[in-house]
C-alpha positions as CSV (number, residue, x, y, z in Angstrom):
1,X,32.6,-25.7,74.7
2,X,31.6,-22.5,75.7
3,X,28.7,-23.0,77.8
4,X,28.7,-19.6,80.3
5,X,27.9,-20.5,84.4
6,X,26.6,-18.0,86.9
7,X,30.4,-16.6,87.4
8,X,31.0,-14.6,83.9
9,X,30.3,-11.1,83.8
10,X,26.7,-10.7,83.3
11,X,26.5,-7.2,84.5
12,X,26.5,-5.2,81.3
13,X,24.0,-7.1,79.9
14,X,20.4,-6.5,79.7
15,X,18.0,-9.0,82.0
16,X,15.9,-11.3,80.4
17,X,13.0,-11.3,80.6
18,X,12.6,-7.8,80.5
19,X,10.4,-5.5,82.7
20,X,7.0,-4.3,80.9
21,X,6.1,-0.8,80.8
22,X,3.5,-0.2,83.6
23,X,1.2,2.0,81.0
24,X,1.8,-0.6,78.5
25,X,1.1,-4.0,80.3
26,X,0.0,-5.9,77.3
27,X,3.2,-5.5,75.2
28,X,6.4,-7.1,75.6
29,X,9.6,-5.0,77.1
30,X,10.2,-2.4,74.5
31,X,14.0,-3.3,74.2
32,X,12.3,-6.4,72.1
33,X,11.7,-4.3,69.4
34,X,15.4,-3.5,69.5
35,X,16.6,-7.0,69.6
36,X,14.6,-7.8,66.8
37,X,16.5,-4.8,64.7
38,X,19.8,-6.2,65.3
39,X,21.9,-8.3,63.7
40,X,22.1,-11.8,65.3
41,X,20.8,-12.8,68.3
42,X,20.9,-10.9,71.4
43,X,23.6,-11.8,74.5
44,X,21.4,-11.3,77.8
45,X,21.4,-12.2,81.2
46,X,18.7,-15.1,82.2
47,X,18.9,-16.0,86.6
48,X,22.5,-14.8,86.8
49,X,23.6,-17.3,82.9
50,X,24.3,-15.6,79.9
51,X,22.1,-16.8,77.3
52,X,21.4,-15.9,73.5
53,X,17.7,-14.4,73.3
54,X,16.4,-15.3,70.3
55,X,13.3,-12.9,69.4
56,X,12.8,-12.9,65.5
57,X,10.0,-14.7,64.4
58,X,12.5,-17.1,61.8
59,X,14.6,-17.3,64.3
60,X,12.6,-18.6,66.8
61,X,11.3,-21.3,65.2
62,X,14.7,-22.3,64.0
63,X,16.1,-22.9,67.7
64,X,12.5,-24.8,68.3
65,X,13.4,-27.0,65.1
66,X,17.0,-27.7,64.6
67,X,18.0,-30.6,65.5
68,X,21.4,-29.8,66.2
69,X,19.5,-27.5,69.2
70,X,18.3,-30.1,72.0
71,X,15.5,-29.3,75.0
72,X,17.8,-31.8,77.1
73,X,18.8,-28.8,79.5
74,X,22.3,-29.3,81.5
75,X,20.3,-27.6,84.8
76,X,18.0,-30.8,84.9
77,X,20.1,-33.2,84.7
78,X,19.9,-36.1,87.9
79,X,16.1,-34.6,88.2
80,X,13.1,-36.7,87.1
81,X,12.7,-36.4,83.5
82,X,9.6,-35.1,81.7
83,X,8.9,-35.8,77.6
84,X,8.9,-31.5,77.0
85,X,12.7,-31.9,78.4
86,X,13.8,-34.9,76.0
87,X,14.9,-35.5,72.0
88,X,13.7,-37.9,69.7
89,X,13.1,-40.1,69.5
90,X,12.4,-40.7,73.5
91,X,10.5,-37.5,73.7
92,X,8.0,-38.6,70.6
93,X,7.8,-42.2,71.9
94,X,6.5,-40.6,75.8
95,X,4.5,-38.0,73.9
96,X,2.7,-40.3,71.7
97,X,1.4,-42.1,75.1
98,X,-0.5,-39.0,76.0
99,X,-1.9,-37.6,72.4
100,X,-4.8,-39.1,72.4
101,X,-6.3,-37.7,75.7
102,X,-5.5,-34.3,73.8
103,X,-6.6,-34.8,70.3
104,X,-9.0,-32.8,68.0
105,X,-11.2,-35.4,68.5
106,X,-11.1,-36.0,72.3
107,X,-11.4,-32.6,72.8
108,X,-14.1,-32.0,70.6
109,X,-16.6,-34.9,72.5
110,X,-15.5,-32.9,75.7
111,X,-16.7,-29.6,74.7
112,X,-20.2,-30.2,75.9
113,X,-18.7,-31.1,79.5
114,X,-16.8,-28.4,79.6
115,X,-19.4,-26.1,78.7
116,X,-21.7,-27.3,81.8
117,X,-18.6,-26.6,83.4
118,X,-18.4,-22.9,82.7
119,X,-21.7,-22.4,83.2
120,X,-21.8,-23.7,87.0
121,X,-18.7,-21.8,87.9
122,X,-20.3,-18.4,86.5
123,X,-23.6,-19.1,88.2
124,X,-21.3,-19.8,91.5
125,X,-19.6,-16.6,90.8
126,X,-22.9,-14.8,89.8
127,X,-25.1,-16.2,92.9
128,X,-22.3,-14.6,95.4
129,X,-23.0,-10.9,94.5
130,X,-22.4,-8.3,91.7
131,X,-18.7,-8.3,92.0
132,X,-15.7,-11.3,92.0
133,X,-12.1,-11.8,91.7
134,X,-12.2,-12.8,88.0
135,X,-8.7,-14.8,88.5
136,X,-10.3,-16.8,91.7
137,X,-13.7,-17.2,91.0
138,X,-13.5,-17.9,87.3
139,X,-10.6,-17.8,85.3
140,X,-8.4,-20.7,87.4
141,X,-11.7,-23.2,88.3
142,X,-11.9,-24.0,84.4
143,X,-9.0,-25.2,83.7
144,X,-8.7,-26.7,86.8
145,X,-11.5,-28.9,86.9
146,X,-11.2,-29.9,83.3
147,X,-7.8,-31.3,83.7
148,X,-8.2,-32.9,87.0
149,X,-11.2,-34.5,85.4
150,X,-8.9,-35.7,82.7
151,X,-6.2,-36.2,84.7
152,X,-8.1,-38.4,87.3
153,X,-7.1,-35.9,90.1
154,X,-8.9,-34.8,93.1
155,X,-10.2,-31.4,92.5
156,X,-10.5,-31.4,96.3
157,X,-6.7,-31.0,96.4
158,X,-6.8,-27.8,94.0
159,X,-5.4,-25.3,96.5
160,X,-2.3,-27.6,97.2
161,X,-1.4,-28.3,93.3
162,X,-2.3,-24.4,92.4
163,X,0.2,-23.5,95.4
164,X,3.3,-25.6,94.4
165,X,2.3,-24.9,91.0
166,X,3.0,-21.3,91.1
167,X,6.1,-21.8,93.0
168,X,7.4,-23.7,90.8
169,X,6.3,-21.4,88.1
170,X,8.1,-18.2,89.8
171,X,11.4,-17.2,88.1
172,X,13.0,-16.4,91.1
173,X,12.9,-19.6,92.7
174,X,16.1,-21.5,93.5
175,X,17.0,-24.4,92.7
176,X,17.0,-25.5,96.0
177,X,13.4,-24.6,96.2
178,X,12.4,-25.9,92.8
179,X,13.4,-29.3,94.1
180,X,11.6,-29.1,97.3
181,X,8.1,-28.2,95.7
182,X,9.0,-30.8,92.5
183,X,9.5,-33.3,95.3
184,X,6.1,-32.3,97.2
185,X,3.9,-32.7,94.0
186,X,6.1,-36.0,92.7
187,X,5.1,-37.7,96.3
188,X,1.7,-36.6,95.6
189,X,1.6,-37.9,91.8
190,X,3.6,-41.2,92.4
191,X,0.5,-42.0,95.5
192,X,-2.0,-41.3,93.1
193,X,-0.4,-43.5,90.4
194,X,0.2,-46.0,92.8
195,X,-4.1,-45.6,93.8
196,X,-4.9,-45.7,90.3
197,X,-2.4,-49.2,89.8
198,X,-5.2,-50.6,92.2
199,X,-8.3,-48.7,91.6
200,X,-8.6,-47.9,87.6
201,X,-10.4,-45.1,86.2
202,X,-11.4,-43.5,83.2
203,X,-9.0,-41.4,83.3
204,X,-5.8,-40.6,82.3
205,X,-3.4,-41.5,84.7
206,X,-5.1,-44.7,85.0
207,X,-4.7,-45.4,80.8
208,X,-0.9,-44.8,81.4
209,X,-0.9,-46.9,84.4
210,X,-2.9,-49.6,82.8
211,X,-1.5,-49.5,79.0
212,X,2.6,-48.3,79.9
213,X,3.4,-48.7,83.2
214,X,2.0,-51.9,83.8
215,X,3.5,-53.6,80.6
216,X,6.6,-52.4,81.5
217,X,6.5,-49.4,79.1
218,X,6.8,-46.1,81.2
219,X,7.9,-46.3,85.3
220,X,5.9,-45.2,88.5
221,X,8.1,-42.5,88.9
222,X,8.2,-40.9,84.7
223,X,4.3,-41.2,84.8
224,X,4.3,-39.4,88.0
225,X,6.8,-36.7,86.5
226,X,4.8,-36.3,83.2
227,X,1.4,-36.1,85.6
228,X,2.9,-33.0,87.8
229,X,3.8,-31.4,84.0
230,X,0.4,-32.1,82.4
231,X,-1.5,-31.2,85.9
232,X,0.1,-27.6,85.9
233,X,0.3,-26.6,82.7
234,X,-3.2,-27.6,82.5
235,X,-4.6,-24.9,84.9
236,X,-2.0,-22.0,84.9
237,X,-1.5,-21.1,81.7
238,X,-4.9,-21.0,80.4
239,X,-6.4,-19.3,83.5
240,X,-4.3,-17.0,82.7
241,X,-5.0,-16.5,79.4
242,X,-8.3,-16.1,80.4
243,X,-8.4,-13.5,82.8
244,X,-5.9,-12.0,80.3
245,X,-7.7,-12.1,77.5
246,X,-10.7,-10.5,79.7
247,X,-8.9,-7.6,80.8
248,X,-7.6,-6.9,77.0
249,X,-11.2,-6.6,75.2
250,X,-12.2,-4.6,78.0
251,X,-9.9,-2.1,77.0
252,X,-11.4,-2.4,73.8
253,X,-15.0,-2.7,73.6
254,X,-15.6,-2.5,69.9
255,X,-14.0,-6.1,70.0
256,X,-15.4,-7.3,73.1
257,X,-18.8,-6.5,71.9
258,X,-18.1,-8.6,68.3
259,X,-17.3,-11.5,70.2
260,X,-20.1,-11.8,72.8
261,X,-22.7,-10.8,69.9
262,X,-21.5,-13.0,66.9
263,X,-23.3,-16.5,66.2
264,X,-20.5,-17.2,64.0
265,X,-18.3,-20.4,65.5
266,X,-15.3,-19.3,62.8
267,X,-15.2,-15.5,64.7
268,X,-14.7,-16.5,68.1
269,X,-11.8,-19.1,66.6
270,X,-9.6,-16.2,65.2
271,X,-10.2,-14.3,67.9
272,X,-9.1,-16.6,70.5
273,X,-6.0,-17.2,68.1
274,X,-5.4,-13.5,67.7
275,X,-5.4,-13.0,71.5
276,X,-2.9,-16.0,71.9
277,X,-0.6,-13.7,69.5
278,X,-1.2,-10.9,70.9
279,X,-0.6,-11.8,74.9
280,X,1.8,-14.7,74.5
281,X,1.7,-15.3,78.3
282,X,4.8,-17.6,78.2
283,X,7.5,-14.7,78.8
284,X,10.6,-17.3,80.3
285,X,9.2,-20.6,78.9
286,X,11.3,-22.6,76.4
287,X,14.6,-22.7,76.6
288,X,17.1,-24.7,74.8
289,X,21.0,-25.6,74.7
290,X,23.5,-26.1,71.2
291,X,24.3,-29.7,71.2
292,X,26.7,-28.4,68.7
293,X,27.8,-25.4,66.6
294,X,24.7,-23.6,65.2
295,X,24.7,-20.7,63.1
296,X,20.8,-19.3,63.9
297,X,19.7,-16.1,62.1
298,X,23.3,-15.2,61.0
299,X,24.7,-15.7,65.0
300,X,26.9,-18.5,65.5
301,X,26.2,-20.0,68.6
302,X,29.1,-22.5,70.3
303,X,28.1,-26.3,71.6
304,X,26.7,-25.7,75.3
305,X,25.4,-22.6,74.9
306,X,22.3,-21.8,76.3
307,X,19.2,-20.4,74.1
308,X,16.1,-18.7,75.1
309,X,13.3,-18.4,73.0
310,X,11.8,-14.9,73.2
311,X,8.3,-15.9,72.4
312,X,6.2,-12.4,73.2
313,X,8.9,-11.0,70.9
314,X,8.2,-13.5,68.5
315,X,4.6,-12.9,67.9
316,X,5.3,-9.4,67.8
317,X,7.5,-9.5,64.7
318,X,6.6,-6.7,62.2
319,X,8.3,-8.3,59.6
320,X,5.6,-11.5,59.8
321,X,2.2,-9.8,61.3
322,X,1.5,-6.3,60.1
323,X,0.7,-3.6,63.1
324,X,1.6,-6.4,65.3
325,X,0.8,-4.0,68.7
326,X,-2.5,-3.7,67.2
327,X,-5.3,-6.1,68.7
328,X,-7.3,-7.3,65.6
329,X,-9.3,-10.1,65.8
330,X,-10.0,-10.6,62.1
331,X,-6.4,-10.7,61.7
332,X,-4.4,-13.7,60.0
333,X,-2.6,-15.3,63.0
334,X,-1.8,-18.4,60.9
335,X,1.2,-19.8,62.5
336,X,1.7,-17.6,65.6
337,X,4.4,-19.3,68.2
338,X,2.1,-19.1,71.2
339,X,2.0,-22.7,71.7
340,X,5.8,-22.8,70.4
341,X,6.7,-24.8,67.5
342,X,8.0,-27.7,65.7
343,X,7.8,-31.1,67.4
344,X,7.5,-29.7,71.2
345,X,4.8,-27.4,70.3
346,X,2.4,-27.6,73.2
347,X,0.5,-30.9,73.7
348,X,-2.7,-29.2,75.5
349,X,-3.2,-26.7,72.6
350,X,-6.0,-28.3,71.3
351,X,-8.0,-28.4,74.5
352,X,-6.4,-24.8,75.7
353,X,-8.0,-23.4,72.8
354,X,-11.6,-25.3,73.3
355,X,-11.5,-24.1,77.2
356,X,-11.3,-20.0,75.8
357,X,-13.9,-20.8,73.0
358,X,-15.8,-21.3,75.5
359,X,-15.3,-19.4,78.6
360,X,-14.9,-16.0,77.1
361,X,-18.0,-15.8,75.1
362,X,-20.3,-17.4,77.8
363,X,-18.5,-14.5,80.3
364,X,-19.4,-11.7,78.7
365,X,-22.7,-12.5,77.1
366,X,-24.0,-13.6,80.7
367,X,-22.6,-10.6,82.0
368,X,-22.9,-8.0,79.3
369,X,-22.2,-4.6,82.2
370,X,-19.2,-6.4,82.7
371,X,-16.6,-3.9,84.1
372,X,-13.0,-3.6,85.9
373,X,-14.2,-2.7,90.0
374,X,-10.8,-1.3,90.4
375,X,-8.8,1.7,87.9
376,X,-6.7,-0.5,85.5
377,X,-3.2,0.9,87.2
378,X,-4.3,-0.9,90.6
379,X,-4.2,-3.9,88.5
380,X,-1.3,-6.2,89.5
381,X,0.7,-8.2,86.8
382,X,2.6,-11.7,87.2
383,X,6.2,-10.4,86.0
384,X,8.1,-12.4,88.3
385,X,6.1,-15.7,87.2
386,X,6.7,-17.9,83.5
387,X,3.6,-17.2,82.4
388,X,2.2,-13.8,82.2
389,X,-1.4,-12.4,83.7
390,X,-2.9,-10.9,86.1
391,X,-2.8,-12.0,90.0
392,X,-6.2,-11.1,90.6
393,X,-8.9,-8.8,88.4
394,X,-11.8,-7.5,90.5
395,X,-14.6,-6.7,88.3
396,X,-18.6,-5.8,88.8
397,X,-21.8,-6.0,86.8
């Protein structure tokens, strides 16, 4: 066993993740490039742990795959356990409980809904003025209504699951802290489970509670834990893909101006795909541990190691997407890791993808003189947080 702790020497190593170049702020940290050139997998230093980065393409989707590499990390053990953080077969058989909410065809009758959506909260935004905080006023109330809705949440209580939810999201937090705020939104989850036991809606939560807890199935406290997981990856990465996404064809208005002109469904489809590859806002997302000796892209890595998988990297392989620092939206993304891969690829992708089909074509052809209020080095990025974005864009138009 050679799992590493907080006391080996991890000064010589480099940090991950690593910083982004302030003129650069949509690529990853340039030493990924490097990583990528050299043999095996790189030894770096991840909240005081060494930990193999993996950052090729094939490699990352063999640590997402093999299953001789298990998402059962040692740091959550004794805390409530959530499907993303199992094996199979328990982690297919709590998954499976939940596709249905999140299917191409679930998502697909919900489209109209969450267009009427996105048009209220632009005309909110629009009635207030000629200027907004694109984060605030649009980019985080999509997502956040449409998975409360799902979820059967109060969008009333917004502020307090947004709040814990970046905390929680913030890779400096301790573990300490991380169990204070999980404990704050599990109270919260396990009253609204126990509401929905007695009150059923049409709603999420209320199908688990009806159709697993209630037969004995799932407990209070799991459907609570997978409810706090669904709730905030729900709304925080996708707000921030979209006020991402914004600020990118802004800096490039050739693209912006295909996508808020075309009438063609298929365009705005691999677009939104190409800016999931290009972005990759989950920067310190996925990590994994050997459950055993595993030899991944000619590295041998011991039982107990830890593994990170270097998504942004990833997607930004030249050996799988040519130019790969070059935006291009007609580009074949087929396959990009964005939503991970293998058998924990993201559950939400589905209605992620239908939220920014939406929302940034209705943005910027209601607002066509849509413009950054603010020089784009003002701008301030989310490095210290999971998933990458902007913490607020003020724009005018």
């Amino acid at each position: 066993m050679s799992n590493q702790t907080a006391t080996d020497n991890t000064t010589d190593l480099p940090a991950f993740p690593g910083k982004r170049e302030a003129r650069c702020p949509f690529a990853p940290p340039s030493e990924y490039t490097d990583w990528r050139a050299k043999d095996g997998l790189q030894r770096v230093e991840r909240k005081g742990e060494l930990v193999w980065a993996a950052s090729r393409f094939e490699d990352v989707r063999t640590v997402l795959s093999d299953p001789r590499i298990s998402a059962a990390l040692p740091e959550d053990e004794g805390s409530p356990a959530a499907f993303p953080g199992m094996d199979d077969p328990e982690h297919a058989r709590l998954r499976m409980m939940l596709t249905r909410d999140f299917s191409v065809k679930r998502v697909q009758q919900m489209r109209p809904h969450i267009q009427g959506l996105v048009d209220d909260i632009l005309e909110t935004m629009i009635s207030k003025g000629s200027s907004a905080d694109l984060v605030r006023d649009y980019a985080l109330p999509i997502p956040s209504l449409v998975i409360s809705l799902l979820l059967g949440v109060p969008y009333a209580d917004h502020g307090f699951f947004q709040d814990k939810g970046g905390a929680l999201l913030d890779t400096r937090i301790t573990k300490q802290e991380r169990d204070a705020v999980l404990g704050e939104l599990l109270g919260y989850l396990g009253e609204l489970v126990e509401r929905k036991e007695r009150e059923p809606a049409d709603d999420l939560l209320s199908r688990l509670v009806t159709e697993r807890v209630q037969t004995g199935q799932l407990s209070r406290e799991m459907a609570a834990m997978n409810g706090v997981l669904l709730l905030i990856a729900g709304h925080e990465t996708t707000s921030n893909m979209i006020s991402l996404s914004t600020l990118v064809l802004l800096q490039d208005p050739e693209q912006l101006t295909r996508i808020r002109d075309t009438e063609d469904p298929a365009v705005i489809k691999n677009a939104v795909e190409e800016l999931l590859r290009y972005t990759t806002i989950a920067q310190d997302q996925i990590m994994r541990v050997a459950a055993e000796d595993v030899t991944v892209g000619g590295q041998l890595i011991r039982a107990g190691d830890l593994i990170v998988a270097n998504l942004p990297s990833g997607n930004r392989d030249e050996a799988i997407f040519t130019d790969p620092d070059t935006l291009d939206i007609d580009r074949n993304t087929r396959g990009h890791l964005a939503f991970g891969y293998g058998v924990h690829q993201c559950l939400g992708q589905n209605l992620a993808r239908a939220e920014l089909e939406i929302a940034l074509p209705t943005l910027l052809r209601r607002l066509p003189g849509l413009k950054l209020a603010v020089p784009m080095e003002q701008i301030r990025f989310r490095d210290e947080m999971v998933t990458y974005g902007p913490h607020e864009l003020p724009v005018t138009w």
